[in-house]
N, C-alpha and C positions, 0 to 999 in steps of 0.2 A: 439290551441295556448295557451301558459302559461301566467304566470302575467308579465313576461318581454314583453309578445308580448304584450300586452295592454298599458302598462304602461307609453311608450314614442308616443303617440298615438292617435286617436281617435275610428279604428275600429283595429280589429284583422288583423294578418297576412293577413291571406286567403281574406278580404273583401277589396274592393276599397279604399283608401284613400278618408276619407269625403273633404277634402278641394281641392283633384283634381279631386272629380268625381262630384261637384255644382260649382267648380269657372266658370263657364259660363255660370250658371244661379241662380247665387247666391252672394253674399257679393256686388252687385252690388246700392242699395239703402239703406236709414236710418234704414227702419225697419229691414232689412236683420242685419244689424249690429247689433239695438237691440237684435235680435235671437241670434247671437250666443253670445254678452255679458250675456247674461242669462244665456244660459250656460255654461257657465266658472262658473257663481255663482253655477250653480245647482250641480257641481263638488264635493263641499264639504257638499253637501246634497244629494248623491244620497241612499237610503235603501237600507238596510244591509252593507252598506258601506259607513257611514259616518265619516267624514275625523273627527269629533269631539270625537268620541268613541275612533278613532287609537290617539287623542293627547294625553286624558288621561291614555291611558295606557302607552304610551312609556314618558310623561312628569312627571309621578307619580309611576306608580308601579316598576318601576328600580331604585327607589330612597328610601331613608328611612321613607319617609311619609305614603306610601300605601305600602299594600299587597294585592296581585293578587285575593286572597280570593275564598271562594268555594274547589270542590276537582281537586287534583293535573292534572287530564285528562283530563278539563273539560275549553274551551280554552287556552289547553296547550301552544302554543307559548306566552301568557301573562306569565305563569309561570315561560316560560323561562328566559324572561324580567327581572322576580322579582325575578328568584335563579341566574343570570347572566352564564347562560348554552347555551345562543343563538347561533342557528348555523347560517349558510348563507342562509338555507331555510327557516329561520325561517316565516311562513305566517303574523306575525303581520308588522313585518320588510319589506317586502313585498309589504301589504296595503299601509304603507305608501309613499313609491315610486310612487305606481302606481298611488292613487289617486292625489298625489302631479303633479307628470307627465302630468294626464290628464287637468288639472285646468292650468297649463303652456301650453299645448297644445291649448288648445279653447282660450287662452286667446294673443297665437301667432296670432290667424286667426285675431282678434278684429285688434291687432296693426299691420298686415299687410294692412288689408284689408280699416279700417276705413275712410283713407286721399284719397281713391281715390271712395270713394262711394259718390251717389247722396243724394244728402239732406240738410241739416241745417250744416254747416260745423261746427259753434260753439260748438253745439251737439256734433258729429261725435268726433269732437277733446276730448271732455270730454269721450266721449265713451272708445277712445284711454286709456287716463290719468286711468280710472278707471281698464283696463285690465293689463296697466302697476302695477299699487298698486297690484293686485291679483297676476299679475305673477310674483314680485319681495315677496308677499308674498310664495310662492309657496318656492322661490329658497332660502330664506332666512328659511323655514322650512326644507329644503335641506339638508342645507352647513352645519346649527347648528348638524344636527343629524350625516350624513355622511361623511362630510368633502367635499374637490371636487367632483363634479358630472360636466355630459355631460351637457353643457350648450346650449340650443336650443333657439335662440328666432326668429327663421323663422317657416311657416308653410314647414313640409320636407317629402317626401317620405321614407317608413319603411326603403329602401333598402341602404338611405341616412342615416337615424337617426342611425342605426346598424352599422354606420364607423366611427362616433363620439367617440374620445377618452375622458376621464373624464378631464375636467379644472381643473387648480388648483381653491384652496379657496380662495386666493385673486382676479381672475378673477370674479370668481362669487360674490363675494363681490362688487365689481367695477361695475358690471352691476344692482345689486339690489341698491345700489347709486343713479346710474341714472337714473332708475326706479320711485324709490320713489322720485329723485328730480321731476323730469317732474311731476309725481302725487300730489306735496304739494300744487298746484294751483288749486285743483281739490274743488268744493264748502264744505263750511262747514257744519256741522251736522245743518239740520231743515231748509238748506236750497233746499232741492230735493222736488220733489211733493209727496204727502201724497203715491204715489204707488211705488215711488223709495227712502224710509226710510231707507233700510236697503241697500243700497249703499253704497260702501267706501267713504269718505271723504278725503279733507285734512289733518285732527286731525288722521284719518288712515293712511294716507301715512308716516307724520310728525313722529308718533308715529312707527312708524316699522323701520323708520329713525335713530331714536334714538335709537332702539334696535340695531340695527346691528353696530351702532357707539360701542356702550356701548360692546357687544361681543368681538369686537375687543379692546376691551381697549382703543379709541379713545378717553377720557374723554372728550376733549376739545370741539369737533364737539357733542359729544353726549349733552354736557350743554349747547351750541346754540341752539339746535333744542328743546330740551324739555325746554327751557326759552320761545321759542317761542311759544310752546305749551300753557303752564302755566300763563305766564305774558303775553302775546299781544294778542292772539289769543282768547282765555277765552272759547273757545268753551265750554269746561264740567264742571261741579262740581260734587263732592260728594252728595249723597243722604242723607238724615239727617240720615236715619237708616240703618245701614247694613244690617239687613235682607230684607230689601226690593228692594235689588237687586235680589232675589230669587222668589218675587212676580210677579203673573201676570198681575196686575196692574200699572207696573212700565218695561215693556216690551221696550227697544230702550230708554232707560231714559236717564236724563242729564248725567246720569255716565257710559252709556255703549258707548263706542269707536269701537268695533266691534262686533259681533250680529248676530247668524244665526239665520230665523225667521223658527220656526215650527208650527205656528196658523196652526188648525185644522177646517176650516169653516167648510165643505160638506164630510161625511162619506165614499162616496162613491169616493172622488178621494185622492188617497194613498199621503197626506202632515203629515206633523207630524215629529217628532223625536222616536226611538226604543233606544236612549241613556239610556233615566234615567231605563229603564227596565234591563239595565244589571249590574244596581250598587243598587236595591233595594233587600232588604231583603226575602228571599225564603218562610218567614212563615205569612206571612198577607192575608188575603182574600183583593182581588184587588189592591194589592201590586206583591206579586209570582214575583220577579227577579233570577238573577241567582248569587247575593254576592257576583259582585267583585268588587274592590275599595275599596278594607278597609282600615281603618285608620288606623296607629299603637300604640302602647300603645305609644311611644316614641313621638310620635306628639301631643297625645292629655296629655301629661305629660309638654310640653314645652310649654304650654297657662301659663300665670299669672292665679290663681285660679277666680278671679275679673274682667277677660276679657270674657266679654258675646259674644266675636264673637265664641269663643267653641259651642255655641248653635245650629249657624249656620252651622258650620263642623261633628257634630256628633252625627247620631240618636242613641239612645239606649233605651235596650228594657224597655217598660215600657212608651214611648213616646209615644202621643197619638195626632193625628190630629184633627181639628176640622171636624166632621162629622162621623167619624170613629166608627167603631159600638166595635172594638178591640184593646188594644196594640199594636204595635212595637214588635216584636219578636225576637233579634238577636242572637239567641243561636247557628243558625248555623256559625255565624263570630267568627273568629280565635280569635279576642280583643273584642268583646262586640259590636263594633262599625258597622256603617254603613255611607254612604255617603250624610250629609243631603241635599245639595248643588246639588244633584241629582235626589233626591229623592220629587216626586210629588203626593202632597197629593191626596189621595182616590176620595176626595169630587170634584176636581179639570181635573180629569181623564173619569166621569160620561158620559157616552152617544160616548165613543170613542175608535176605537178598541188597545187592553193595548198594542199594537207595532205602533200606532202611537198614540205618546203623545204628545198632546197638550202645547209645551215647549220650549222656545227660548232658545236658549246657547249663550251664555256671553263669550266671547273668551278671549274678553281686555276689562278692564273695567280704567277709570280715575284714581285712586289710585294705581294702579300700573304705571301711567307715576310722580305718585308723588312722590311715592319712588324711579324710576327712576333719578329722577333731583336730591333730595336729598345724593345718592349715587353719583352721576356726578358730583356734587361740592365739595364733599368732595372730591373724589378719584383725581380730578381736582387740587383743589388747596394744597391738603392734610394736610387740616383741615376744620372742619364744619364751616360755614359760617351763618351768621343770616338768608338766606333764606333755607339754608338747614336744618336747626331747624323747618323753619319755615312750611316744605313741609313735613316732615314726621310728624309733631306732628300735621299737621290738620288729616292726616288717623286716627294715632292713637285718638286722640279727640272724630271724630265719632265713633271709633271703641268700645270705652268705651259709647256710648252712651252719649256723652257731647257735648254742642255747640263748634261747628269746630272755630271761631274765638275769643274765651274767653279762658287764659291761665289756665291751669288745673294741680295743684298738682298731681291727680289720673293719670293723661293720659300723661302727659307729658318730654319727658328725663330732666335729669339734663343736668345741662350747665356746660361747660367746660371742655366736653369731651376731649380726644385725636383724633387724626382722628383712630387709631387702635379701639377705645373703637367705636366711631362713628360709624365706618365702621361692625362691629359684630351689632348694633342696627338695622342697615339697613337691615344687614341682616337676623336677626331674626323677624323684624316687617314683611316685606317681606313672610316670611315664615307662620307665623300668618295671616296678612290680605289675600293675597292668598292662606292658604292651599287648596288641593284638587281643583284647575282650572291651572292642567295642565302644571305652571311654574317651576317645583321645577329642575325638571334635568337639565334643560339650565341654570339656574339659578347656579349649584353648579357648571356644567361644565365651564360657562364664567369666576365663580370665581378661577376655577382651583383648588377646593376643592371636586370635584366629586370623586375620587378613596380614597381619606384619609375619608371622610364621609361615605362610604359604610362601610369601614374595620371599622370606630367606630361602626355603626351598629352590626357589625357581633361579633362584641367584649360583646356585650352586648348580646348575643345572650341565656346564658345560661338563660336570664328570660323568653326569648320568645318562650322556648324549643315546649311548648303549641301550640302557635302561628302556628308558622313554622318551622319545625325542620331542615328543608333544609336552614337556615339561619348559621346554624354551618360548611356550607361546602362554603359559598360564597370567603372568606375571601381566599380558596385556589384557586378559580376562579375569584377574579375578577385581572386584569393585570391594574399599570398604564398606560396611553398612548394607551391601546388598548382601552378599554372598554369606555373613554369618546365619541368615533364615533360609530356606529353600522353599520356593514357589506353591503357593497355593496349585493344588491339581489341576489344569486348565478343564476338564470334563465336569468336573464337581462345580466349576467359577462357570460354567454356562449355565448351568442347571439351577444355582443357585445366587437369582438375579441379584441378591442383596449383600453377597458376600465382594470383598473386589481384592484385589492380587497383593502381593506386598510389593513394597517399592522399587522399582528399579528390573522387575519381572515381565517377560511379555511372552 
């Protein structure tokens, strides 16, 4: 069986359905619940296939921030990502489906099964709320990439799920709503028990709420819920230093919002992450990655010279860790650059085998729900507002390394913008405070400047001849209005006679 047989799913074609060959002696009590909420979590940590490694490629190297980086054969459907040559088989396009699929599949059994199991029903009900958040996350990493998809929220037989036609995008819209409504009751960060930290939250629900308001252009709805985030709710803050979102000291901190944990206790049971190994530099002893994830000259040109968050985005050679017995080596990247925000120091790795690293990934972090509201008021009211100054210039405040509630010449915009001048800050801070985690392509797609932003790329292309030389042929490949969705899985579209491609895909 192929990635379509998996994908909608939990075992293959050929094997029993998991949820009709245990419902008679399973999903019947608390713990059984707990079992399978876990794994729904474990969906987007399963080895060699973690759902964190497919964001950043399809969030970043299809965009002008990153290059696919390394040689052109050498996870080529990343390549194809980043020359925009994708076909319908393409494997990375694939990944994503599938993993996305199964994390909505385990995450159906929780909300079928929950309200009628033995137990603590309080619990039971949170259990619920928590699979809702995961499976409207699922749908909502979907819809952004593919457009309509087959919307499943029952546990279903393969011979069921194979008759399902694709929803429209507003359906699925409509059910991730309601989703994350039911989830924004779900407890707040620090208040689960020290073994369930890295639980969704309310401030996760809230905040996925607000994304998919904000996608649709919904300003209005998207500035309720991130007001509520920000003002009432107060769950997060900013950490005084930006790099210490990167430290391991500061794991599940005030400022992360969502969080996969990779702590590496006992050697001998395979935890860990194998991310940052595919975006470190090929030439370090106990470094050896495979260079992809590179930055472009063009990203790291558009820092303010004075903005020390550049540190945090871009190893270059010559950079030298604490402990390291060696430089930094980036001579094999296309721009000099490497991924620093990925990249886990030597001394930090010690005692662990280098494919499972010892490394949390930071998915959402608080400052991008503050950029968010600041955007939301502007594009809302369409002019910046004394809070919408007020939410991006505390990012930018830390971001310069200066106290977040003391008004700062260095760090902070001029007044009396326009809402057009406004709205370009937003989005260039945006672009800054989140390089490299993931945002950039939804981010260009929602603004509806994802095909005009490529072809400037491509436009500039004669400097990057170096770089990528396959960047002078994009510009005849990429299609408005095709290229912002990427291709229905062509394996999944055979099998599933009733689904059919999106436009412009073959």
């Amino acid at each position: 069986p192929g990635l379509g047989a998996s994908a909608l799913y939990s075992c293959d074609l050929d094997e029993p359905n998991y949820g009709k060959t245990t419902s008679d002696n399973f999903y019947k009590k608390q713990s059984d619940i707990n079992e399978a909420l876990t794994g729904a979590y474990l969906q987007l940590r399963n080895t060699w296939n973690e759902y964190a490694l497919n964001f950043y490629f399809v969030g970043d190297c299809s965009t002008d921030d990153a290059l696919k980086g390394s040689s052109d054969g050498d996870r080529a459907e990343v390549m194809e990502l980043s020359n925009f040559t994708v076909y319908t088989t393409n494997g990375e396009v694939g990944r994503r489906w599938e993993i996305l699929y199964r994390l909505i599949n385990r995450c159906n059994d929780v909300i079928a099964n929950a309200p009628t199991a033995q137990g603590d029903k309080e619990l039971l009900a949170r259990y619920e709320k928590e699979a809702k958040a995961l499976r409207a996350f699922g749908y909502y990493s979907l819809v952004t990439t593919f457009g309509g998809v087959p919307l499943i929220t029952a546990p279903m037989q393969p011979a069921e799920i194979l008759k399902i036609p694709r929803a429209s995008a507003d359906a699925v819209y409509t059910q991730i709503i309601s989703d994350l409504t039911d989830a924004s009751t779900l407890p707040a960060k620090g208040e689960y028990e020290a073994s369930e930290q890295y639980h969704v939250t309310r401030g996760f629900a809230k905040t996925m709420l607000a994304k998919t308001y904000m996608f649709r252009g919904d300003f209005d709805n998207a500035e309720k819920v991130l007001r509520d985030i920000v003002e009432v709710d107060k769950d997060y803050d900013l950490l005084p230093d930006y790099g210490m979102n990167w430290r391991p000291q500061y794991e599940n901190s005030i400022e992360s919002i969502f969080e996969l944990p990779n702590k590496v206790y006992d050697k001998s049971i395979a935890t860990g992450t194998n991310v940052p190994h595919f975006f470190t530099s090929r030439d370090v002893p106990g470094y050896q990655g495979y260079g992809f994830h590179v930055p472009t000259t063009d990203l790291f040109e558009a820092y303010d010279v004075d903005d020390p968050r550049q540190t945090y985005v871009f190893t270059r050679t010559g950079d030298r860790y604490i402990g390291d017995e060696q430089a930094q080596d980036n001579h094999q990247s296309a721009t000099g650059f490497h991924d620093y925000k990925m990249t886990v120091p030597k001394a930090e790795k010690q005692g662990t085998d280098v494919w499972m690293i010892s490394y949390n990934i930071r998915l959402i972090r608080y400052s991008d729900v503050l950029l968010l509201y600041a955007e939301a008021l502007n594009e809302w009211h369409k002019a910046p507002s004394t809070d919408a100054y007020a939410a991006i210039n505390i990012v930018r405040r830390r971001g310069y390394g200066l106290p977040t509630g003391t008004a700062s010449a260095t760090a902070d915009l001029a007044t009396g913008l326009s809402y057009e001048q406004f709205q370009q800050a937003v989005r260039d801070e945006r672009a800054h405070e989140l390089a490299f985690e993931g945002h950039r392509r939804q981010d260009l797609v929602r603004w509806g400047i994802y095909y005009e932003t490529i072809r400037e790329t491509a436009a500039k292309c004669s400097e990057w001849h170096e770089q990528m030389p396959s960047l002078y042929i994009i510009a005849d490949y990429t299609v408005k209005g095709r290229h912002e969705v990427l291709p229905i899985p062509q394996r999944d579209l055979d099998m599933m006679k009733q689904c059919v491609q999106n436009e412009g895909w073959r």
